[in-house]
C-alpha positions in Angstrom: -0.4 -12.6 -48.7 0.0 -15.5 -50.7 -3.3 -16.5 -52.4 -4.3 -20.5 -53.5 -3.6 -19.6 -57.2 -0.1 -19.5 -56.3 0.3 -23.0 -55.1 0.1 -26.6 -56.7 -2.2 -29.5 -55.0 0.1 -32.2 -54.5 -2.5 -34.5 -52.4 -3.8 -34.5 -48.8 -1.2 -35.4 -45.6 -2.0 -36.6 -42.2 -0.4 -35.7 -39.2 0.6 -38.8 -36.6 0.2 -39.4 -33.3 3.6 -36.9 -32.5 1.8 -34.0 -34.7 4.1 -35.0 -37.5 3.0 -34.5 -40.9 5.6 -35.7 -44.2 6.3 -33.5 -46.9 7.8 -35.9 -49.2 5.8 -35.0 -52.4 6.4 -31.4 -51.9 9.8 -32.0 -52.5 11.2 -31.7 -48.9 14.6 -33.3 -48.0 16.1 -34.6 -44.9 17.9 -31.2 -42.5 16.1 -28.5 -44.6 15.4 -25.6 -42.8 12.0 -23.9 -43.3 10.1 -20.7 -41.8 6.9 -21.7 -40.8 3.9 -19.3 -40.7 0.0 -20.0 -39.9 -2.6 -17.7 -41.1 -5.9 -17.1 -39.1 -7.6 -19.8 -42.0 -5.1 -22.4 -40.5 -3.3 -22.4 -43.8 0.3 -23.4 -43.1 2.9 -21.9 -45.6 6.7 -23.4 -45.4 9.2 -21.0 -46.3 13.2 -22.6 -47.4 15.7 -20.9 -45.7 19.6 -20.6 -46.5 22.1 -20.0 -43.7 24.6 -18.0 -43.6 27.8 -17.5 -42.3 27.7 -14.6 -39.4 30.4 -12.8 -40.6 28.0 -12.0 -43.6 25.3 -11.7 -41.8 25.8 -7.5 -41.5 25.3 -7.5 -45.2 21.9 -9.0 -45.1 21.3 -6.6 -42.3 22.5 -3.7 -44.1 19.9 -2.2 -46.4 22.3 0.7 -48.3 25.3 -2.4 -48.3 22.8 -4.7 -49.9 22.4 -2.3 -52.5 25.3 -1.3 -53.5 26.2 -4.8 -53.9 23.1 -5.7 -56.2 23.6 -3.0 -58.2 27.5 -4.1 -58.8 25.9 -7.0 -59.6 23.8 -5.6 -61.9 26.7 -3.6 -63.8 28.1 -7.1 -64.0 26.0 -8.6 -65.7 25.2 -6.0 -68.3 29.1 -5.7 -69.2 28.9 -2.4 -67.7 32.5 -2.5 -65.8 36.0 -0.4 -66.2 39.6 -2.6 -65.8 41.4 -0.4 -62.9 44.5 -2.6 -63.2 46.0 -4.5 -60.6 46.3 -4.1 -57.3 49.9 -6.0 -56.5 51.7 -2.7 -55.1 49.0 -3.4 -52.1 50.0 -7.0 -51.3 51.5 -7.4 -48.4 54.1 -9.8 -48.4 54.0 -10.6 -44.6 50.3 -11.5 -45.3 49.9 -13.0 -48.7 50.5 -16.7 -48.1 48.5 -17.0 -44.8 45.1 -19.2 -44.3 42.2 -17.8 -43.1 41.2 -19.3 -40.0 37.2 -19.7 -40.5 36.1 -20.2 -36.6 38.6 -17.4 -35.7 37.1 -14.9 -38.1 33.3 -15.7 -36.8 34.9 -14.9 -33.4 36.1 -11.5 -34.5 33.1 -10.9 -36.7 31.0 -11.8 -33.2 33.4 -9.2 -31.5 33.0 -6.4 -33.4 29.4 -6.5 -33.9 29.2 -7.2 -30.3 31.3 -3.7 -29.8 29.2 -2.4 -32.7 25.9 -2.8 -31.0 27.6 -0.7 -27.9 28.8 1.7 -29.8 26.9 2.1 -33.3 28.4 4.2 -36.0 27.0 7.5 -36.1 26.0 6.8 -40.0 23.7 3.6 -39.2 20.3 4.4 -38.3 
C-alpha cells in the first residue's frame, strides 16, 4: 500500500474527451509501458515496466533461480569469487564460430516451456 507521503505533487491533469489524460510532467515518454492499478479511493498508481525477452522469462518465474543468481551477484560485488581457470578444453570447435539466431531461440524457448508445462519437472512445485 503506497501512502501520499511517498509521492511528489507535480500539478492537477485533466482527462479529454477520449478519457485521455498526459503525463508529461511526471516524466512519462512516448511507448512506455506502465501497470496500471486503481484503489477503492480512485487513486490511480502507474507502475514502469521492463520487457523481457521470453527465453528469460523462466528466470523471473523461478523463485530458487532468482536467487541463486542474486546472491552470485552479491558475491560479485563484494569481491567474494575464486578463478576456476578456463574452460577452452570444453569448446566445441563445430560450434564456436556460429551466430545465435534470436527468433529461433524464442521458438525453442516457447517449445520447451510449452513441453514443460505438459510435463513439469518433478523438482518445480
Amino acid at each position: 500500500m503506497h501512502t501520499l507521503e511517498e509521492f511528489t505533487p507535480l500539478g492537477e491533469a485533466t482527462a479529454d474527451d477520449r478519457s485521455r489524460i498526459a503525463f508529461g510532467k511526471a516524466g512519462v515518454r512516448g511507448n512506455e509501458r506502465y501497470a496500471v492499478a486503481v484503489n477503492k479511493h480512485g487513486e490511480i498508481l502507474l507502475t514502469p515496466l521492463a520487457s523481457i525477452p521470453r527465453r528469460e522469462a523462466w528466470l523471473w518465474q523461478n523463485p530458487s533461480a532468482m536467487a541463486m543468481v542474486l546472491e552470485g551477484l552479491r558475491q560479485s560485488a563484494a569481491g567474494e569469487t575464486h578463478d576456476v581457470g578456463s574452460f577452452a578444453e570444453f569448446a566445441d570447435p563445430k560450434i564456436a564460430d556460429l551466430e545465435i539466431d534470436d527468433d529461433a531461440a524464442d521458438t525453442t524457448a516457447r517449445d520447451a516451456l510449452g513441453a514443460e508445462r505438459q510435463h513439469p519437472p518433478d523438482n518445480v512445485s
